[in-house]
N, C-alpha and C positions, 0 to 999 in steps of 0.2 A: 834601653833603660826606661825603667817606668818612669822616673821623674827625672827634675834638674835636679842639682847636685844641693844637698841640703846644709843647714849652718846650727848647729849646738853649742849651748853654752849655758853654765849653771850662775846662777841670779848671786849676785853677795850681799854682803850687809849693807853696802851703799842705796841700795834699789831693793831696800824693805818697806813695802808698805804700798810700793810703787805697782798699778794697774801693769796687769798684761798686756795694754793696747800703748800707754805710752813710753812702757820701758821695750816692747817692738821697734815703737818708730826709732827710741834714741839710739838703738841698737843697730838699725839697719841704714840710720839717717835720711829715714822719708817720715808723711805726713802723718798725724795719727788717725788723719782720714782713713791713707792709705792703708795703713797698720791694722784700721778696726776692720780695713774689707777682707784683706789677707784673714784676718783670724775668722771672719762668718761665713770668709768662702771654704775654711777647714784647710787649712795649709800649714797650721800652727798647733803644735802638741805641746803640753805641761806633764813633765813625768813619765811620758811615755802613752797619754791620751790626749786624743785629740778636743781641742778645745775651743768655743768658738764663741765664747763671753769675753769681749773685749775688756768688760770693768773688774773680773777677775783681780782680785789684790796676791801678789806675789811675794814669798816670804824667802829669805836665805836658805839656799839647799835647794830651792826648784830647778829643775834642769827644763831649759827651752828650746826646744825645735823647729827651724823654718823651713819645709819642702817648699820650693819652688816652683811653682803648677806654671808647666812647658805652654805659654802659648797667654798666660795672663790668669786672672781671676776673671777671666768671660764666662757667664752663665748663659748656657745654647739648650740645653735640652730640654726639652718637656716630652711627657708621654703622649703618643697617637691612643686617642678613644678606640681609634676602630680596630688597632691591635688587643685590647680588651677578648680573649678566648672565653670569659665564664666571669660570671662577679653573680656572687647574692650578699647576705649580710656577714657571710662565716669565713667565704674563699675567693680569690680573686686572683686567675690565670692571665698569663700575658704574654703575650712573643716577643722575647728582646733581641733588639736589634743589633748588629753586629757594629761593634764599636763602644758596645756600653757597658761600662761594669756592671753589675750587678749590686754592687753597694759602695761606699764612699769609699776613699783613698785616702793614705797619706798625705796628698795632697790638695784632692778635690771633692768636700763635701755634698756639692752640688748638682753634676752632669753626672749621674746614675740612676738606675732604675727605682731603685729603694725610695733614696727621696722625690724620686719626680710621682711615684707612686702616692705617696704622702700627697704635695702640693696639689696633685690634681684630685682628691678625695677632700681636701678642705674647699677647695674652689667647687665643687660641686652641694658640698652642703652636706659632709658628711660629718657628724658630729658626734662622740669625739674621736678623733682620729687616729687608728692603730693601724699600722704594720707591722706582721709579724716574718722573719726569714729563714726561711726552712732548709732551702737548699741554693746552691747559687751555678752558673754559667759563669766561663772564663770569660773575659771581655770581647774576643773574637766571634765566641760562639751565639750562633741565631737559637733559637726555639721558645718552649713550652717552662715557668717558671710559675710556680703556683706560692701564694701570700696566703697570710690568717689575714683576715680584718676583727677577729675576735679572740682575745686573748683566752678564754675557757675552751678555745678550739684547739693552741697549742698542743696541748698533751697527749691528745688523743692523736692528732697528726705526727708529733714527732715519735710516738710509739709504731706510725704507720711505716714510716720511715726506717724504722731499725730493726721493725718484722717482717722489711721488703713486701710487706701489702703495697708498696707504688711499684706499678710496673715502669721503668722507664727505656724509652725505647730511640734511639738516635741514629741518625743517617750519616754516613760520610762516604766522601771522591777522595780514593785512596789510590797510589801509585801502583801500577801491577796487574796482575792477575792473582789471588790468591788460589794455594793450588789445592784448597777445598773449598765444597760447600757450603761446611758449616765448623765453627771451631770454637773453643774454648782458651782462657788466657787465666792461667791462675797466680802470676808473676806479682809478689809482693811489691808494693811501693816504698822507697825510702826516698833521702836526700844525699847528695856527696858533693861535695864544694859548695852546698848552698841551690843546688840544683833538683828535681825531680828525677827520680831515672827507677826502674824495675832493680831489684836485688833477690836472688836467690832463697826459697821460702823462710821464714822464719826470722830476714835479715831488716825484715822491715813491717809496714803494714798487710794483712791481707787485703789481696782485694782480686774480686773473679769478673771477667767480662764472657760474654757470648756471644758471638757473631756468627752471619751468614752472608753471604754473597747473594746482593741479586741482581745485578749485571757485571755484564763485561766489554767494557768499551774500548778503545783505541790506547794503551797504556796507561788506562786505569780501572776503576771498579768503583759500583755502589756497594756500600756495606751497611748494612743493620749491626747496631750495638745495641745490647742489654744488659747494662751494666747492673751486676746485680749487687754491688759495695759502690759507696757514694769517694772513692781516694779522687785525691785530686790531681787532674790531669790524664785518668785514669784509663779514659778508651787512646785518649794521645797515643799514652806509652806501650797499652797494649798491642795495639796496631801497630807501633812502632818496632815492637820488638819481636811480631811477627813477619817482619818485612814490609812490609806496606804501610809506611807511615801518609800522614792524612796530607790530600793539595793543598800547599801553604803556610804547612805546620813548618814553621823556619824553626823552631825552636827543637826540633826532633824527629828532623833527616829532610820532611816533604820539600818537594818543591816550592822553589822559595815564586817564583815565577805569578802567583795566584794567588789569592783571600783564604782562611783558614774554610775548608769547605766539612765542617762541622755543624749538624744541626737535631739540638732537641726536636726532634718531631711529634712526640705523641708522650703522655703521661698521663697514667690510668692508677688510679685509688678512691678508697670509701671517703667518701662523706664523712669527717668528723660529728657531727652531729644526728642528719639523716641515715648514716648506714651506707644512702644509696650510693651506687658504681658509676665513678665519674672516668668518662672517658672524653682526653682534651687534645686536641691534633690541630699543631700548628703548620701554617700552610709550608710548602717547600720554598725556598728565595728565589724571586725573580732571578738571580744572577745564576744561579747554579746550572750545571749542562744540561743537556738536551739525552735520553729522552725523559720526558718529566715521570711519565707514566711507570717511570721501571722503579719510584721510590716507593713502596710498599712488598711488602713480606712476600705475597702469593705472586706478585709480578712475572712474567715471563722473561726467563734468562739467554739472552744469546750464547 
């Protein structure tokens, strides 16, 4: 379950007029200290957005929502400098860490990369402060996530992004031996109960992955993804649906036994403004198997 179990309820006429922070507290019967932390740590949605203005005034007809963030409104994260892959004034690459969304939750505005991105550019002296989100990494997933810090850079990036001018390129420790080389997955994505899962062409979104094999280890394999459609979940289910789902993927077949061994490795595109060819490769994880040397393309295959 991504979060605790959450509470809704629409505002009436008696609690018009009444702040978001104190019709919280009387609502959940704690303090409006408590109430205004809950709302700035982002646990509290008006209308179906997340809102995090305590003095907000509430009118009849608002509907309020409290996600429950598992574990308190403790703020732990901040980003590592030295994970920083590439930063000028226009782009700014970063290798995220496994366990970190990639941007705020339902319930937790705060321990993600997006905003830790953010606090640590004002703490530096960057003024004024933009982040832009082009693409995202499931929370599991380690690698290579590339940011605007320039909003006239948008356009021309997310046009890179839908001309597949980014090349993106990812590693996983999948269960198996796949029993080719090199393979194609052209399996549409949809949803059924609420879930992700591959549907038969046309029953869903497109989406193509690419893969190769480049080792073969002890009951499993390194694989190279190149997903060339940005669907979500999308090398998951591909691989999954070719048999070899990824070590760890609990959510679609792997072995539950291990960490999700998914990793953006490498992402290659123009310069939105320069032109020039940015090629960004993030390191392989300390935790990942042995041998290191087999995670690259030309590697040598057992």
């Amino acid at each position: 379950m991504a979060f605790e179990p959450s509470l809704t309820w629409t505002v009436d006429h008696g609690a018009a007029a009444t702040t978001l922070g104190l019709h919280v507290a009387k609502a959940l019967l704690i303090s409006s200290e408590a109430a205004a932390d809950l709302i700035d740590f982002g646990s509290v949605q008006v209308n179906g957005r997340q809102e995090r203005t305590a003095s907000r005034v509430l009118i009849p007809g608002d509907t309020v929502q409290v996600h429950w963030p598992r574990g308190g409104t403790v703020r732990s994260y901040e980003i590592d400098p030295q994970r920083i892959l590439f930063q000028d004034a226009v782009l700014l690459a970063y290798d995220k860490e496994r366990g970190i969304p990639s941007q705020q939750t339902p319930y937790d505005a705060y321990n993600n990369l997006f905003e830790g991105l953010q606090r640590h550019l004002k703490a530096t002296g960057q003024h004024p402060v933009y982040v832009g989100l082009h693409h995202r990494l499931d929370r599991e997933t380690t690698g290579v996530m590339v940011f605007s810090l320039e909003p006239r850079a948008n356009r021309k990036l997310g046009r890179a992004f839908e001309a597949r001018q980014v090349v993106k390129e990812y590693l996983a420790w999948v269960g198996g031996h796949p029993g080719q080389e090199a393979w194609t997955r052209e399996d549409d994505i949809g949803k059924k109960r609420g879930r992700y899962t591959t549907v038969p062409k046309g029953e869903g979104k497109p989406a193509i992955t690419r893969f190769q094999t480049l080792f073969r280890g002890e009951g499993s394999s390194l694989v190279l993804a190149r997903p060339l459609t940005g669907r979500t979940h999308q090398i998951r289910l591909h691989l999954a649906a070719s048999g070899h789902p990824i070590l760890g993927d609990r959510l679609y077949g792997g072995d539950p036994s291990s960490l999700l061994h998914l990793h953006a490795h490498r992402l290659k595109l123009p310069h939105p403004f320069s032109g020039r060819q940015l090629d960004l490769t993030a390191p392989i994880p300390p935790d990942w198997p042995e041998p290191r040397e087999a995670a690259t393309p030309d590697a040598p295959r057992s």
